[in-house]
Every structure is written in structure tokens, then in C-alpha cells.
C-alpha positions in Angstrom: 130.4 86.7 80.5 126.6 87.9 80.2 124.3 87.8 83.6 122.5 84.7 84.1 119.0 85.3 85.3 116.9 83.0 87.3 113.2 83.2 87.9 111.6 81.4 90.2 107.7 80.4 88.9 104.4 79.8 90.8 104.3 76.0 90.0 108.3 76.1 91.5 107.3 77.8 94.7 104.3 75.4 95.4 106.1 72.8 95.4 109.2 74.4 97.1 107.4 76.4 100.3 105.8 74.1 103.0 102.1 74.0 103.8 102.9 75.7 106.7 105.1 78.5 104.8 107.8 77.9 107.6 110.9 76.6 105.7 111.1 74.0 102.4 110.0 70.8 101.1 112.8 68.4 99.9 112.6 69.1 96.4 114.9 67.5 93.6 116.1 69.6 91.3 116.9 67.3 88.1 118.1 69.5 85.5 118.5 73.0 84.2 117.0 74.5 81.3 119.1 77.2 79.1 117.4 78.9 76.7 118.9 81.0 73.8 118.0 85.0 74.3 116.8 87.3 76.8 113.4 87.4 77.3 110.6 89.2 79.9 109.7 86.0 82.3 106.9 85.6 84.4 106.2 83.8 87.2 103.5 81.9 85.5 105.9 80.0 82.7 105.9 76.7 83.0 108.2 76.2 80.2 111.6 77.9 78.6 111.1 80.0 75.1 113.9 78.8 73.0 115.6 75.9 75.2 118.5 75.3 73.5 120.0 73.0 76.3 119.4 71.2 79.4 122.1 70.6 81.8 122.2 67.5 84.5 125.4 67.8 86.4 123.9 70.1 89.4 124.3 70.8 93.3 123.1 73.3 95.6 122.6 73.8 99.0 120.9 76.0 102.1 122.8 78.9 102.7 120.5 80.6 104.7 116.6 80.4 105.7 115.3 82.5 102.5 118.2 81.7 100.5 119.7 78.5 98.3 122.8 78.0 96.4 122.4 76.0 93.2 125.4 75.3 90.1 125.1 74.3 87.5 127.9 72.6 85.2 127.9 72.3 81.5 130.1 69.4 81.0 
């Protein structure tokens, strides 16, 4: 099974951090986006090159001040 890699962008962060930048906002997380190859990101993105698939059966949770658990199922 290949690596999955996971970039957190600017426009996530904003509305992830609180004003304050002491802990997170509630934030919904709706969906995950696949794309098809690897590819440099940047933390400016605000899109995937070459979605090929969106998935909407998700969890996650807090595991730890700096750090949160997400899955994602492709059903």
C-alpha cells in the first residue's frame, strides 16, 4: 500500500486555529478529496490536481493538543 500524504493549507489552518491560537475551532470536516498522482503541494492550494474521488464516510477525533485523528472510508 503506497503512503498517503496529507497537507494541511493556509485557508485550512485559518479556519482550524482559534483567534487566540490557544486550541481549535469546531470545524466540520465533510469530505475528502483523493487525487490521482503524487504531486509537490503547497500550503496555498486550495484545490486537489487530478481529484479522482471524494470520499464522505469520515471520523476523527483529538488525540492530543497539536494533534487529530481523522479516517477516512472508501465504501
Amino acid at each position: 500500500m503506497s503512503k498517503l500524504l496529507f497537507t494541511m493549507t493556509d485557508a485550512g489552518r485559518q479556519e482550524l486555529v482559534n483567534a487566540n491560537k490557544t486550541g481549535t475551532n469546531k470545524v466540520e470536516i465533510v469530505s475528502v478529496g483523493l487525487g490521482s498522482r503524487y504531486y509537490v503541494t503547497s500550503t496555498s492550494q486550495t484545490n486537489i490536481t487530478n481529484e479522482i474521488k471524494r470520499l464522505t464516510t469520515i471520523g476523527g477525533k483529538v488525540v492530543s493538543p497539536d494533534t487529530i485523528h481523522v479516517t477516512a472510508k472508501d465504501e
